[in-house]
PyMOL Python script that loads the backbone (N, CA, C, O; Angstrom):
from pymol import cmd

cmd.read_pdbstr("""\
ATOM      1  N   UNK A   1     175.420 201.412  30.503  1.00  0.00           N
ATOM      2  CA  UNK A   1     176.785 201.300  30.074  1.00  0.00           C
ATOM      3  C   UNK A   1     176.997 202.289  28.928  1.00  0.00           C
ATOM      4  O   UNK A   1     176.112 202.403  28.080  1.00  0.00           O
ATOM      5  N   UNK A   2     177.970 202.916  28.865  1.00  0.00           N
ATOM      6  CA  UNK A   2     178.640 203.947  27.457  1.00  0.00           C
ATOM      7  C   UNK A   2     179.124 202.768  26.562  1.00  0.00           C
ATOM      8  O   UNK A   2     179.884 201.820  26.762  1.00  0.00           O
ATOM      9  N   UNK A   3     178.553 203.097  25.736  1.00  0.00           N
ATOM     10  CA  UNK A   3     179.180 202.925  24.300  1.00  0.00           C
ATOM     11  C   UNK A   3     179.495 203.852  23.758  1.00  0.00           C
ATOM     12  O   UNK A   3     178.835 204.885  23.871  1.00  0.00           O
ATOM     13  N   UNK A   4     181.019 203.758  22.712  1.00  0.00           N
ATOM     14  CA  UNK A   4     181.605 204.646  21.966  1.00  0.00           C
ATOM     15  C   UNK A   4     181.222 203.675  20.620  1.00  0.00           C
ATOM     16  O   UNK A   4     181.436 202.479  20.423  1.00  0.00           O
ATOM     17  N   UNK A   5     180.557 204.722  19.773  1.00  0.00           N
ATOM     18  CA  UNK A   5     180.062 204.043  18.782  1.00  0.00           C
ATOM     19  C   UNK A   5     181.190 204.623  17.164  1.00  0.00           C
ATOM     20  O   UNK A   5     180.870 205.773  16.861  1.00  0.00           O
ATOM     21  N   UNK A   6     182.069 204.172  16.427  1.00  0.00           N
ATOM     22  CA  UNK A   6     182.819 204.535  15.610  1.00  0.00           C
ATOM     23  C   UNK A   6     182.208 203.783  14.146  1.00  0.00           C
ATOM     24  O   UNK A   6     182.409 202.596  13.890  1.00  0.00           O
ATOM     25  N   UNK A   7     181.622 204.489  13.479  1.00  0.00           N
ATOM     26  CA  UNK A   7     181.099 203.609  12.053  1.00  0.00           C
ATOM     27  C   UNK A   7     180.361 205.089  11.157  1.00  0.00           C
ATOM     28  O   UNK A   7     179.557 205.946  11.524  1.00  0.00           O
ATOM     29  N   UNK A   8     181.129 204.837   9.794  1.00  0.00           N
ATOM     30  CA  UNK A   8     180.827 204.979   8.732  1.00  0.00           C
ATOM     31  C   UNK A   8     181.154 206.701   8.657  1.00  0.00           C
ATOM     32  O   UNK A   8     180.552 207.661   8.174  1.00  0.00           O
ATOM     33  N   UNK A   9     182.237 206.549   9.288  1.00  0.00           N
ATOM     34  CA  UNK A   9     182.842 208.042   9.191  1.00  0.00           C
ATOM     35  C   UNK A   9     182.485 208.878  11.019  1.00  0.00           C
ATOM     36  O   UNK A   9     183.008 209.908  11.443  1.00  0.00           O
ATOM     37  N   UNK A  10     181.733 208.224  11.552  1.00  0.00           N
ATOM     38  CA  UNK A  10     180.892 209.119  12.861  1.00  0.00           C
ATOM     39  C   UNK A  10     181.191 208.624  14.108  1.00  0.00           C
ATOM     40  O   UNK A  10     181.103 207.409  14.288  1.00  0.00           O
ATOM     41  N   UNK A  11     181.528 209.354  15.001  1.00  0.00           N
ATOM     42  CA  UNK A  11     182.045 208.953  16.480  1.00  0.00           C
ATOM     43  C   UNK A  11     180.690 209.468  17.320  1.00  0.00           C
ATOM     44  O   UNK A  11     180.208 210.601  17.337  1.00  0.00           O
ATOM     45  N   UNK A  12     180.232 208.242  18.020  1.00  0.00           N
ATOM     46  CA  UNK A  12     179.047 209.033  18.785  1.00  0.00           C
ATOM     47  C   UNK A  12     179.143 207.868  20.675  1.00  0.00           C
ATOM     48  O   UNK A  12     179.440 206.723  21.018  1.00  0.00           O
ATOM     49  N   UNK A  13     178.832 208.718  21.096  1.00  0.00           N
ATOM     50  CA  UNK A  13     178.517 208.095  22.656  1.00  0.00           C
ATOM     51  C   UNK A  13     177.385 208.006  22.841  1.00  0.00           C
ATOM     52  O   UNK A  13     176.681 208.978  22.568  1.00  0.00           O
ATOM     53  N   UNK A  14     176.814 206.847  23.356  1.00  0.00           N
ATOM     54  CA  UNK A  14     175.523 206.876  24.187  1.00  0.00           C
ATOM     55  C   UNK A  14     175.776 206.029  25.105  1.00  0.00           C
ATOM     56  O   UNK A  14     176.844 205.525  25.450  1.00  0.00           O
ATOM     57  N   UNK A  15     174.354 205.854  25.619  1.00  0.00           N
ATOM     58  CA  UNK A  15     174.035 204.523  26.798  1.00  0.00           C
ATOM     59  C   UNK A  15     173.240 203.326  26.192  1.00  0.00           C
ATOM     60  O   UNK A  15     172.510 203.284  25.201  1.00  0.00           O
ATOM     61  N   UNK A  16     173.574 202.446  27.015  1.00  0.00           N
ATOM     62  CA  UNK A  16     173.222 201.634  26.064  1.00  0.00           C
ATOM     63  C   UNK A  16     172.833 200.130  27.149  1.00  0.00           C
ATOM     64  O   UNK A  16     172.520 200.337  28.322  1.00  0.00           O
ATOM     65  N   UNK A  17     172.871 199.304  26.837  1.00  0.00           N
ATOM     66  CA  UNK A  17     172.375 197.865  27.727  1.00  0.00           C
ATOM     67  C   UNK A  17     173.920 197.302  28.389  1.00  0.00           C
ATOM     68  O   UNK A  17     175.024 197.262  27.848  1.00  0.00           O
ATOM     69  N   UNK A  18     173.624 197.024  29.343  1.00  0.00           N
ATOM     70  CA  UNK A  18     175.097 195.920  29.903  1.00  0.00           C
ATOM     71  C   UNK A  18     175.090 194.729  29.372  1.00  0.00           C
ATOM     72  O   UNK A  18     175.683 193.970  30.138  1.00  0.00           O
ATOM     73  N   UNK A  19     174.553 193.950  28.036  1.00  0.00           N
ATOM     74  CA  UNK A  19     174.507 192.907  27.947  1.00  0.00           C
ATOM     75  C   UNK A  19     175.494 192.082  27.165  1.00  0.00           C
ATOM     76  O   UNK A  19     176.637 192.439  27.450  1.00  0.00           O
ATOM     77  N   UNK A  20     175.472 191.342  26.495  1.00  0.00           N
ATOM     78  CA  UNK A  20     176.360 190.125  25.475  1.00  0.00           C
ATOM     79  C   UNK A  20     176.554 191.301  24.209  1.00  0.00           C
ATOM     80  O   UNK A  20     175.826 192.293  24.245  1.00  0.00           O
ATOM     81  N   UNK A  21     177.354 191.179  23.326  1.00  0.00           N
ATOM     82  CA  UNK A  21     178.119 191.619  22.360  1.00  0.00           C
ATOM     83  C   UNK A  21     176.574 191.626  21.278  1.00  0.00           C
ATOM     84  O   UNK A  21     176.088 192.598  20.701  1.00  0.00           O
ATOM     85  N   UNK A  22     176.244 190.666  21.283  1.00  0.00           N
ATOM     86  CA  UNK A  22     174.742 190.420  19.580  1.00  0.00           C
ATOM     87  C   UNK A  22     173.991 191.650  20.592  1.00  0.00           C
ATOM     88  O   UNK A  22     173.692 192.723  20.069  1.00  0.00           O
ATOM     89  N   UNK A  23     173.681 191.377  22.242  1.00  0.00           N
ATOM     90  CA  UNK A  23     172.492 192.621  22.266  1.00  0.00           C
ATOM     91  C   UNK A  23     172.752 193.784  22.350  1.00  0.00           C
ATOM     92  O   UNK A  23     171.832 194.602  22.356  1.00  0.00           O
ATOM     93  N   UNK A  24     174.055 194.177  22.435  1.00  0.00           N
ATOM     94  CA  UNK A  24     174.414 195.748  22.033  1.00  0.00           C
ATOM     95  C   UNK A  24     173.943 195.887  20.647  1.00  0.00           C
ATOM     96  O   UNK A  24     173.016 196.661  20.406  1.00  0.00           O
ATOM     97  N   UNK A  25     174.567 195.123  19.613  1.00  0.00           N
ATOM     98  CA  UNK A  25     174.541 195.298  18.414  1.00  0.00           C
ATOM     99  C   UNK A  25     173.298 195.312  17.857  1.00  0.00           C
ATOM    100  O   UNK A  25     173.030 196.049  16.907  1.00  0.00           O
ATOM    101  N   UNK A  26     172.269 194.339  18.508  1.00  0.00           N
ATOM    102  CA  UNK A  26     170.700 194.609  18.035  1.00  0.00           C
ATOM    103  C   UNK A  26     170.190 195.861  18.735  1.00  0.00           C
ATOM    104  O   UNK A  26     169.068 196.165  18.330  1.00  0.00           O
ATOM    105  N   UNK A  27     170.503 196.385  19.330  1.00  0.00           N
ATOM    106  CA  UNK A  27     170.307 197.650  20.469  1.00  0.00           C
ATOM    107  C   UNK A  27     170.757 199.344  19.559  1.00  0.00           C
ATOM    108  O   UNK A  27     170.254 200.466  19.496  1.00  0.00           O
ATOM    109  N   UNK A  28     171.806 198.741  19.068  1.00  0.00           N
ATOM    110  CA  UNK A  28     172.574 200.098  17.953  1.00  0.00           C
ATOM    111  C   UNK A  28     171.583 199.811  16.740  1.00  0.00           C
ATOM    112  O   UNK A  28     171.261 200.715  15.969  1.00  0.00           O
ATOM    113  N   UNK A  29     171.110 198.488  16.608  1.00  0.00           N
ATOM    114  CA  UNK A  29     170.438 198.896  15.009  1.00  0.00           C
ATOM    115  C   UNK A  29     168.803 199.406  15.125  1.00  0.00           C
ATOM    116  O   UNK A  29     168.084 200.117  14.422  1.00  0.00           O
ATOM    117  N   UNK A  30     168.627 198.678  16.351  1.00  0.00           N
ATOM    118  CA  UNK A  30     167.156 199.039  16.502  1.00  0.00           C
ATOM    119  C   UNK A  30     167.049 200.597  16.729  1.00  0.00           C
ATOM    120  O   UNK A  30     166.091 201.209  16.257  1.00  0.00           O
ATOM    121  N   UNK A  31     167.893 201.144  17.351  1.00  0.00           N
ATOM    122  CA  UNK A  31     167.712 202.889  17.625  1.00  0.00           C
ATOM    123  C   UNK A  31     168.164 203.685  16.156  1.00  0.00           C
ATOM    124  O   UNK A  31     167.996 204.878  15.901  1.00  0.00           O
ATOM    125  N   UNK A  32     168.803 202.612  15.261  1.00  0.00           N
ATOM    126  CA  UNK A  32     169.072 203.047  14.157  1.00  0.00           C
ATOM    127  C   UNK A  32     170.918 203.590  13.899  1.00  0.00           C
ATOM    128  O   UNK A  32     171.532 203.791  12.851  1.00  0.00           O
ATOM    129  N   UNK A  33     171.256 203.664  15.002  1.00  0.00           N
ATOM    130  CA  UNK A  33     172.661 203.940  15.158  1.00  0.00           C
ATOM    131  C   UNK A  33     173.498 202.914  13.985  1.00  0.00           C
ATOM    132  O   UNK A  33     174.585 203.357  13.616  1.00  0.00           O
ATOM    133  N   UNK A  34     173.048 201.569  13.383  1.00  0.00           N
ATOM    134  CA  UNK A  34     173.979 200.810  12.871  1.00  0.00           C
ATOM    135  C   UNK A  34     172.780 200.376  11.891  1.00  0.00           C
ATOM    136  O   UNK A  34     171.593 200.572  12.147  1.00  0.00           O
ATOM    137  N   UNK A  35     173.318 199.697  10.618  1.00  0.00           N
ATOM    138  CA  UNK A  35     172.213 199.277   9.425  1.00  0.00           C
ATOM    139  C   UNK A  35     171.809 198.041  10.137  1.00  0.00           C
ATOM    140  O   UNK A  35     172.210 197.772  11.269  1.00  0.00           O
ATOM    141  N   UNK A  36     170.830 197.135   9.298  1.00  0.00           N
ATOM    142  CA  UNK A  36     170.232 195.796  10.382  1.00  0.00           C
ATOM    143  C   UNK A  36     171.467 194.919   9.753  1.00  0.00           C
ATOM    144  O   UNK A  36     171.928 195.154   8.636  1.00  0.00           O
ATOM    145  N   UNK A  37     171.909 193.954  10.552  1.00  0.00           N
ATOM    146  CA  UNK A  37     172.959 193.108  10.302  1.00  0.00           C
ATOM    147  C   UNK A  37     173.112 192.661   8.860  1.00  0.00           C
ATOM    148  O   UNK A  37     174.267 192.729   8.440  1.00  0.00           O
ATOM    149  N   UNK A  38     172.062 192.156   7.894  1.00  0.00           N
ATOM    150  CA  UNK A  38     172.204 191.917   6.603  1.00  0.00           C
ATOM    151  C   UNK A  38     173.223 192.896   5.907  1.00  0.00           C
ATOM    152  O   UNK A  38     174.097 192.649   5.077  1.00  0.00           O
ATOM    153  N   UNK A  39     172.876 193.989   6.450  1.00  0.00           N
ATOM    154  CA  UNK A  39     173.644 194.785   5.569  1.00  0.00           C
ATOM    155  C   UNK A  39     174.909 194.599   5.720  1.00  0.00           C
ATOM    156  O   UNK A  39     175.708 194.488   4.790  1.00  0.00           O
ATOM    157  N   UNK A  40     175.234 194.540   7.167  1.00  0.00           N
ATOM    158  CA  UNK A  40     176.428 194.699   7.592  1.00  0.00           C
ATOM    159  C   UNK A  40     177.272 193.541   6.863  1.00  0.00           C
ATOM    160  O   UNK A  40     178.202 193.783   6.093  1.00  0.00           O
ATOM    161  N   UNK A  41     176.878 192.394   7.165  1.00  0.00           N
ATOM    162  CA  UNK A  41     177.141 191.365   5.931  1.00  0.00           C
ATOM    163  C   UNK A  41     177.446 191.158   4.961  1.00  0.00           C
ATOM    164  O   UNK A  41     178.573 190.730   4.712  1.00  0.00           O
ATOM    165  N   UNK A  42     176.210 191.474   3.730  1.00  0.00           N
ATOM    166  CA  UNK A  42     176.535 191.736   2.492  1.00  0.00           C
ATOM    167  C   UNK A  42     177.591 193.124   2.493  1.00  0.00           C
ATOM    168  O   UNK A  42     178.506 192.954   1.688  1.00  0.00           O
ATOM    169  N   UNK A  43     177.634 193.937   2.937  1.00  0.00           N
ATOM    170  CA  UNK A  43     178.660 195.276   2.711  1.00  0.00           C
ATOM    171  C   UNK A  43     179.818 194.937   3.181  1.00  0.00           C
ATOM    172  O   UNK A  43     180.840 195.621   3.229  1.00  0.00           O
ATOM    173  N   UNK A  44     179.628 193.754   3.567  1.00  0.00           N
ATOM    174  CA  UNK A  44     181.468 193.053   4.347  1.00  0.00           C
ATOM    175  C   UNK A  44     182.030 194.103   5.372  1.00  0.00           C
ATOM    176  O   UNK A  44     183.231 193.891   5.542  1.00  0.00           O
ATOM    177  N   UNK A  45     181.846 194.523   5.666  1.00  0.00           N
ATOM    178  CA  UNK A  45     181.964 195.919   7.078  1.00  0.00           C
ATOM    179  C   UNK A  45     181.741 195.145   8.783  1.00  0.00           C
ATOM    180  O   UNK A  45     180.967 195.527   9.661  1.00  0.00           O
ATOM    181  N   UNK A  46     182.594 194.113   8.822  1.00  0.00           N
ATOM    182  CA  UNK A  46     182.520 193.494  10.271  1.00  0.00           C
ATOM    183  C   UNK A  46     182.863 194.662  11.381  1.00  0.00           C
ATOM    184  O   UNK A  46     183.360 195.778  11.235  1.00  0.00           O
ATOM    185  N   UNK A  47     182.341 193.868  12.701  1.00  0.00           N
ATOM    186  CA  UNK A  47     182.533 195.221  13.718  1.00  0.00           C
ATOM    187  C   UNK A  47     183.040 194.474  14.731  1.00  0.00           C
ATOM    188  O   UNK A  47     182.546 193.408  15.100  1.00  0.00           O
ATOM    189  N   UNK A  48     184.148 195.063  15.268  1.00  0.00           N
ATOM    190  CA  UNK A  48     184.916 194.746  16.488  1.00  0.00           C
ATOM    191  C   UNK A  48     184.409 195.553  17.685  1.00  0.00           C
ATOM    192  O   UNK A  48     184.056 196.730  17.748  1.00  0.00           O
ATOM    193  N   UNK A  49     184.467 194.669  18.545  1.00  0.00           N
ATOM    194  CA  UNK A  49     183.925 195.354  20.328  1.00  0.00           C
ATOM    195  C   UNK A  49     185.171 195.134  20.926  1.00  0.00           C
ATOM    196  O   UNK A  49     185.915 194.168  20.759  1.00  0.00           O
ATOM    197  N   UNK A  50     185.407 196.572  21.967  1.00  0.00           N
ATOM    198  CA  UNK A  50     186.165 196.366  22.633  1.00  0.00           C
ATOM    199  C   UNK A  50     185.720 196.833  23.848  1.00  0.00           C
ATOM    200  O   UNK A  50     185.276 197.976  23.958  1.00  0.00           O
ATOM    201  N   UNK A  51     185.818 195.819  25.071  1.00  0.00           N
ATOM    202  CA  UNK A  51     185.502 196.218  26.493  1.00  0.00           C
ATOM    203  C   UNK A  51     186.100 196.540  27.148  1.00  0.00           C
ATOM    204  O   UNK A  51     187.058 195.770  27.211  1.00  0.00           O
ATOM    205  N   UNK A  52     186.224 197.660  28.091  1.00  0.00           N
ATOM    206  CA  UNK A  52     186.363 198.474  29.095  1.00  0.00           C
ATOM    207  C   UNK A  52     185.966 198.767  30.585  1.00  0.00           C
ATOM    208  O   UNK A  52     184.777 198.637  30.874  1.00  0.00           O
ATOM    209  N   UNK A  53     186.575 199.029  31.248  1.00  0.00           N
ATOM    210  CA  UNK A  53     185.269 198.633  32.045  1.00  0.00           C
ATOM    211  C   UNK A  53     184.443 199.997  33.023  1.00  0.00           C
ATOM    212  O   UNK A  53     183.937 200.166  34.132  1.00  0.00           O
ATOM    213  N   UNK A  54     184.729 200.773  31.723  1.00  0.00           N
ATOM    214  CA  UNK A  54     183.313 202.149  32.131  1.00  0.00           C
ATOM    215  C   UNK A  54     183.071 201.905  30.825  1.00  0.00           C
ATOM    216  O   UNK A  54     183.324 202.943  30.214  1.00  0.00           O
ATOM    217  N   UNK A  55     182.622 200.853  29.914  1.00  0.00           N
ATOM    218  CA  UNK A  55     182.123 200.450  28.567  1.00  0.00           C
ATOM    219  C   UNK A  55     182.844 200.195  27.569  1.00  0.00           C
ATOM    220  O   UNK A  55     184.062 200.021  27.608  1.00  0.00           O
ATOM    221  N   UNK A  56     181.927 200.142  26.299  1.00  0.00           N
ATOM    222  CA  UNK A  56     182.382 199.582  25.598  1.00  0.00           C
ATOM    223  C   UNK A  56     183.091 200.522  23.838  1.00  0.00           C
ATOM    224  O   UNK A  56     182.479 201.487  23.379  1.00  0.00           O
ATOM    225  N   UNK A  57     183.892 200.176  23.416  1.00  0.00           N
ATOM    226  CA  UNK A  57     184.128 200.616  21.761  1.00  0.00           C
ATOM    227  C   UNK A  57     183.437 200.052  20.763  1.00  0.00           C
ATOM    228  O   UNK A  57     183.778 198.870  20.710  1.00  0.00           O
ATOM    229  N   UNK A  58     182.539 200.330  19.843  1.00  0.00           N
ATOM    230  CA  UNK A  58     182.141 199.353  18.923  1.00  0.00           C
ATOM    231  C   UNK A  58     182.240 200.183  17.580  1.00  0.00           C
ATOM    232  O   UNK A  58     181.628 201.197  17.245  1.00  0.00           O
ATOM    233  N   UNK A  59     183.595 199.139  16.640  1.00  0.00           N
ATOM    234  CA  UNK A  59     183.733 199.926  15.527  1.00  0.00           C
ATOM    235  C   UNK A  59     184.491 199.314  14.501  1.00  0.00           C
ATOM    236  O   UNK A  59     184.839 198.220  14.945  1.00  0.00           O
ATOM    237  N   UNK A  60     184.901 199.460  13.411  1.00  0.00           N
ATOM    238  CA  UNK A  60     185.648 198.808  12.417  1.00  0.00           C
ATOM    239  C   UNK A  60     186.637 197.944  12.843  1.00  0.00           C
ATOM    240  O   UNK A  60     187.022 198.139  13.996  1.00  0.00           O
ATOM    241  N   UNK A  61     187.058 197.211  12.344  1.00  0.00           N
ATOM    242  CA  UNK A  61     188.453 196.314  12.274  1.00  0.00           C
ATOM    243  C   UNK A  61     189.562 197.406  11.846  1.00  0.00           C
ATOM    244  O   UNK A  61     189.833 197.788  10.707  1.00  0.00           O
ATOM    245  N   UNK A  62     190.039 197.739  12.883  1.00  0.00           N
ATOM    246  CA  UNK A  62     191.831 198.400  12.070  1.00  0.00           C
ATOM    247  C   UNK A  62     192.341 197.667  11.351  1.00  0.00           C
ATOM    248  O   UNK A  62     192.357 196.449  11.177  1.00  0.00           O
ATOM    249  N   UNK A  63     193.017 198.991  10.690  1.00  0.00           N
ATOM    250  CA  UNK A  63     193.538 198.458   9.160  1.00  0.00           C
ATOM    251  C   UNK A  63     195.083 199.182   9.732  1.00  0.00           C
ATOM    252  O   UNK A  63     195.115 200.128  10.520  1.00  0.00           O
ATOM    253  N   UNK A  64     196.555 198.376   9.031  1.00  0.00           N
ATOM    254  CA  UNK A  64     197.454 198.705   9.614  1.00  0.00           C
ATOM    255  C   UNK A  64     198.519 198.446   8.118  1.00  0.00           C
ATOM    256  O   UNK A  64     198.354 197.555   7.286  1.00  0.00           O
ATOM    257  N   UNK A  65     199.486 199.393   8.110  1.00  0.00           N
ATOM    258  CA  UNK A  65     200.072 199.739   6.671  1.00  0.00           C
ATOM    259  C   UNK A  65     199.922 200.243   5.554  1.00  0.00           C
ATOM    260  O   UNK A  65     200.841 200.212   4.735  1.00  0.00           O
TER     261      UNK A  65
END
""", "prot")
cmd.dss("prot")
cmd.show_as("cartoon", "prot")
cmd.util.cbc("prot")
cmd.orient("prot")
């Protein structure tokens, strides 16, 4: 599956697993693409998925105004 990966200023595509939303996300940190979830946490930086269905978006919460 493509993922469009949008975080921390960087737009990147890869391939990635067809699975549940947590194993993409353990999948982006383990290749290093994303910090390990703690961080993501403490840095308050939540991540929205959006599905498609030639894949997925995974990237900030829009901000609007």
């Amino acid at each position: 599956m493509k993922i469009h990966l949008r975080y921390n200023g960087k737009s990147t595509t890869i391939e990635g697993p067809n699975g549940t939303d947590q194993e993409v996300i353990r999948h982006l940190e383990q290749r290093g693409y994303l910090p390990p979830r703690t961080s993501l946490i403490r840095d308050a930086s939540p991540l929205m998925i959006d599905r498609h269905p030639d894949g997925m978006v995974v990237r900030p919460p829009a901000v609007f105004g």
